[in-house]
C-alpha positions in Angstrom: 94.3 189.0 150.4 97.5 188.8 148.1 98.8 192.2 147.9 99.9 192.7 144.2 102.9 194.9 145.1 105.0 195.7 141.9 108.7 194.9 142.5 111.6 197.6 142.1 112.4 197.0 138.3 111.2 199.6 136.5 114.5 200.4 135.3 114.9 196.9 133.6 111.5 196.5 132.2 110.3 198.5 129.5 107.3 200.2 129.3 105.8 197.4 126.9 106.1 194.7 129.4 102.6 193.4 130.6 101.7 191.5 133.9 98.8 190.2 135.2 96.7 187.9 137.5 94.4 185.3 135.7 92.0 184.5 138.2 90.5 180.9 137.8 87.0 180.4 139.4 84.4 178.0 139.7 82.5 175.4 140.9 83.9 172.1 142.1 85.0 169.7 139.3 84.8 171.7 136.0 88.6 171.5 135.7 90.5 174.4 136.9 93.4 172.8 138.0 93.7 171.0 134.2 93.3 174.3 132.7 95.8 176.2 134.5 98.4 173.4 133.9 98.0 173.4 130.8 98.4 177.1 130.2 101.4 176.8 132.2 102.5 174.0 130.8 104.1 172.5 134.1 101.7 170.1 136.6 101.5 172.1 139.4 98.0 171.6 140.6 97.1 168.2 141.7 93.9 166.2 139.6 91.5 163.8 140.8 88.0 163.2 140.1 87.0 164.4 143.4 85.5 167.4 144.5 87.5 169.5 146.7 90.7 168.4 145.6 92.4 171.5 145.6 92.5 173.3 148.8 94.6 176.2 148.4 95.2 179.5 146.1 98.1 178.0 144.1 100.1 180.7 141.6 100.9 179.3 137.9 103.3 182.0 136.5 103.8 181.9 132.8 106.8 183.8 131.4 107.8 185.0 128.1 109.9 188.0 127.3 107.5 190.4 126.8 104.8 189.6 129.6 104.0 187.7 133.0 101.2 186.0 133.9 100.3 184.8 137.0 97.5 182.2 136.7 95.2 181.7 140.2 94.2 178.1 140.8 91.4 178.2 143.4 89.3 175.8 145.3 85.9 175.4 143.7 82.8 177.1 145.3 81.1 175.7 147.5 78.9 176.3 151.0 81.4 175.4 153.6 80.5 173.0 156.2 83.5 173.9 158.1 86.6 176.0 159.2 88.5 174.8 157.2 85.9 175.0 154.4 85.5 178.6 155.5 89.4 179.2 154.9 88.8 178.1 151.0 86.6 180.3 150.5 88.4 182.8 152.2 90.9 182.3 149.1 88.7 182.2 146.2 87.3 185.6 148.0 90.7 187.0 147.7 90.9 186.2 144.3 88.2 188.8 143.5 90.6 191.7 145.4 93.8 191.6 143.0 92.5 190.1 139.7 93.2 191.5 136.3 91.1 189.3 134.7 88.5 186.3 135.7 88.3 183.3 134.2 85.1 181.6 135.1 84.9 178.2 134.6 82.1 176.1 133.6 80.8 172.9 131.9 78.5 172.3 130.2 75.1 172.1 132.2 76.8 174.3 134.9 74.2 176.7 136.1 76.1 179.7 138.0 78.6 179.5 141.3 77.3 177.7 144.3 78.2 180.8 146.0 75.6 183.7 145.0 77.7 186.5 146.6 80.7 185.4 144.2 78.3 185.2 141.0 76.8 188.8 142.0 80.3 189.7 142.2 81.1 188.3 138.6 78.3 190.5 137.6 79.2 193.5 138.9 83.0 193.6 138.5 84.6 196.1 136.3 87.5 193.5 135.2 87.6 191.6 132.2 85.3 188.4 132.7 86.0 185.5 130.2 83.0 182.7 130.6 85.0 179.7 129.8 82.6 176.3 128.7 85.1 173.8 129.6 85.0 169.8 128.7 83.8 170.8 125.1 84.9 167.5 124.0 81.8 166.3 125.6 79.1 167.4 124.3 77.8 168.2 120.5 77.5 171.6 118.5 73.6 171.9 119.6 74.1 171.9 122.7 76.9 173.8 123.0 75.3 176.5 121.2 72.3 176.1 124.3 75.1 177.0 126.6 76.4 179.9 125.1 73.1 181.2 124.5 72.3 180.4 128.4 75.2 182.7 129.6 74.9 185.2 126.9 71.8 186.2 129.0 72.8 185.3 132.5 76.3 186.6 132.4 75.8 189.7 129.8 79.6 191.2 130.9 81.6 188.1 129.7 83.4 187.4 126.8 82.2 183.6 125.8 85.1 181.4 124.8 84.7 177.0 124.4 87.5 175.0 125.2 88.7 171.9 126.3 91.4 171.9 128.7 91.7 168.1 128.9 92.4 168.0 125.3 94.0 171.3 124.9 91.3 172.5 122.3 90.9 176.7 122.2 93.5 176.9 124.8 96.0 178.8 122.4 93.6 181.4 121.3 92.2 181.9 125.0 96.5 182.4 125.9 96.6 184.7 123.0 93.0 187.0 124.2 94.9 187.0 127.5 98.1 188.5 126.3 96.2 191.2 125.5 94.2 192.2 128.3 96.4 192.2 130.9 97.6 195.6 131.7 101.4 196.9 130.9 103.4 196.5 134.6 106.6 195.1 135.2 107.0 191.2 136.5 105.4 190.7 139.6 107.7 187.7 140.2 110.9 187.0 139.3 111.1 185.9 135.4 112.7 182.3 135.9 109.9 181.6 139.0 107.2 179.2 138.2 105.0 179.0 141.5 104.7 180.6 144.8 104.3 177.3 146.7 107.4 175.8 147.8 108.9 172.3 147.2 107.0 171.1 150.5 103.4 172.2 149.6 104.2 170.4 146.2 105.5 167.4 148.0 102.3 167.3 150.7 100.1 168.1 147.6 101.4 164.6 145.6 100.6 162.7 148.8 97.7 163.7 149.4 96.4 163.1 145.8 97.5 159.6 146.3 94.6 159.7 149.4 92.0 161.2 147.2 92.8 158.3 144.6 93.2 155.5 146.7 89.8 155.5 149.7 86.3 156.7 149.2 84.4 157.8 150.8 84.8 160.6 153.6 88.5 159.8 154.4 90.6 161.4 152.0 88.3 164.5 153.4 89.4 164.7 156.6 93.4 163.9 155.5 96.0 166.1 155.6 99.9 165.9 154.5 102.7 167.6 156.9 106.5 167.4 155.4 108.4 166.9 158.7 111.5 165.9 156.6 113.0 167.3 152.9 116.5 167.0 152.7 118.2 166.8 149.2 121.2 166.0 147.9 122.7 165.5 144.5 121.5 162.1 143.6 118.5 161.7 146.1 115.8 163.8 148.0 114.8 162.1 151.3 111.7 162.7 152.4 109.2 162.1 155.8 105.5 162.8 155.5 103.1 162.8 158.4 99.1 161.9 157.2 97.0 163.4 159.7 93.1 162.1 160.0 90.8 163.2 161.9 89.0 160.3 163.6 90.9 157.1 165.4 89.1 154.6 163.3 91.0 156.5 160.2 94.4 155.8 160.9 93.1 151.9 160.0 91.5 152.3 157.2 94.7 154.8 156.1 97.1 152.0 156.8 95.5 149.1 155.9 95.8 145.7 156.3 99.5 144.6 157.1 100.2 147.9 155.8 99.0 147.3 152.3 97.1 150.7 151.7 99.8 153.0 152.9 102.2 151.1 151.3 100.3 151.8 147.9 100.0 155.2 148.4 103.5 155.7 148.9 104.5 153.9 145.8 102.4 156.2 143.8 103.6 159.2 145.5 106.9 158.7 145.0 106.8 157.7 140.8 105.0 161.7 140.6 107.9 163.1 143.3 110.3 161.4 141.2 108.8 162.3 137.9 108.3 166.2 139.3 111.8 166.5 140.9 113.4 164.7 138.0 115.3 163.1 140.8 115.4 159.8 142.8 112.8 160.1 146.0 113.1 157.9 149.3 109.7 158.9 150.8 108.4 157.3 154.0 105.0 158.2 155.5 103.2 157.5 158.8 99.9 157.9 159.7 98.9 160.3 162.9 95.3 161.5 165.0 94.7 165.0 164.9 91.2 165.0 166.3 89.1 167.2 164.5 91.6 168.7 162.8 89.5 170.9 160.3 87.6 173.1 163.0 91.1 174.0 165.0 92.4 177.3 164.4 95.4 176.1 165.6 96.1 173.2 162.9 94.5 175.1 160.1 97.6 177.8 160.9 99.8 175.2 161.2 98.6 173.8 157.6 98.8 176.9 156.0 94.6 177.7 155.7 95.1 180.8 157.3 97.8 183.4 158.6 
């Protein structure tokens, strides 16, 4: 659980300043990550059309004089299959323990949360609940209207609102309706912070995006990205990356032939490192077995699913 514990600055803040946590749920897919970089305006959350792309609770934190908001990517819902499955949902659970207001993502067709316990929770909750129809761009007015009339009666608590994220339609007057329902408090973070990840889950993050873009399949599943190595200096960042896979026969099929597929995804991974560090990268990767790695408490520690 993130413990929302109000830093000692009471005597710099005024009583007007408002803070709050945004809590983004959903379903896989409906674009959570695209929303909450757009709202923060920085691409902090990693993007792919695959399901299960983001795996961890990642803090957004917008900053303006007179408030703080701290936006809550989260994995989408789903029934987990395994530990580290489990884990997920263990932080899309927390979510529901320090909000100040949800933001429930759907699309259109979206029928509640794979989850029931979490949609029971929606229901019930005594916070603020925006219902946001996401990828409004598309669909058509009829059928839009069909959606809004569909959670109108299944979601009677929540404040309706269509947007697109993707195209940055609505997304000002949803920023605006937040502004004024989170609660007046004092910055929970400092006022020139951004995230709560640090440069290593960013640069593990960029990696592994390259995986989910690069193989089908259930490889970039069973993937995960381990910064042995970050060492900056003024004109460079050097960089080592470990892949681990699950399986033996996935360290091939990671590599490639002659080395052709790793050596792609290491191209692409360093144009975003470069592009996000607005710095020159020299990034090398290798690919290791951790046999399966996703059902080890031990390596899910290790990769930060759990304390």
């Amino acid at each position: 659980m993130t413990e929302k514990t109000i830093p000692q600055l009471s005597h710099l803040c005024p009583m007007e300043h408002k803070s709050g946590f945004v809590n983004i749920i959903g379903n896989p897919n409906v674009g959570k990550s695209t929303l909450m970089n757009a709202l923060v305006g920085e691409r902090l959350s990693i993007i792919t059309p695959k399901a299960q792309t983001t795996r961890h609770r990642i803090f957004g934190i917008l900053n303006e004089p007179e408030y703080q908001i701290v936006f809550s990517d989260t994995p989408g819902v789903i029934q987990p299959a395994y530990k580290m499955q489990e884990h997920m949902m263990k932080f899309v659970s927390d979510s529901f323990e320090d909000a100040d207001v949800f933001l429930y993502l759907v699309e259109p067709g979206d029928r509640a949360l794979k989850d029931e316990g979490f949609f029971q929770k929606l229901l019930n909750t005594k916070v603020p609940v925006l219902l946001i129809i996401n990828k409004i761009d598309t669909t058509n007015q009829e059928k839009l209207e069909e959606e809004v009339a569909y959670w109108t009666e299944h979601l009677p608590n929540a404040e309706i609102i269509p947007i697109s994220a993707l195209e940055q339609a609505n997304t000002t007057y949803l920023l605006d309706r937040l502004i004024t329902l989170i609660p007046p408090s004092p910055p929970y973070f400092d006022k020139d912070a951004l995230t709560d990840k640090t440069e290593r889950f960013f640069v593990s993050e960029i990696v592994r995006e390259q995986i989910l873009l690069n193989y089908k399949k259930e490889v970039p599943y069973s993937v995960e990205v381990d910064v042995e190595e970050f060492k900056e200096a003024d004109d460079i960042i050097r960089i080592r990356t470990v892949i681990y896979v699950a399986r033996d026969t996935q360290k091939g099929i990671i590599i490639g032939h002659k080395g052709s597929k790793l050596k792609q995804v290491g191209i692409g991974a360093r144009k975003q490192l470069e592009s996000f560090f607005a710095k020159q990268v020299h990034l090398e990767t290798f690919v290791k077995v951790k046999k399966n790695w996703r059902d080890s408490d031990l390596h899910l520690k290790r990769f930060g699913y759990k304390n």
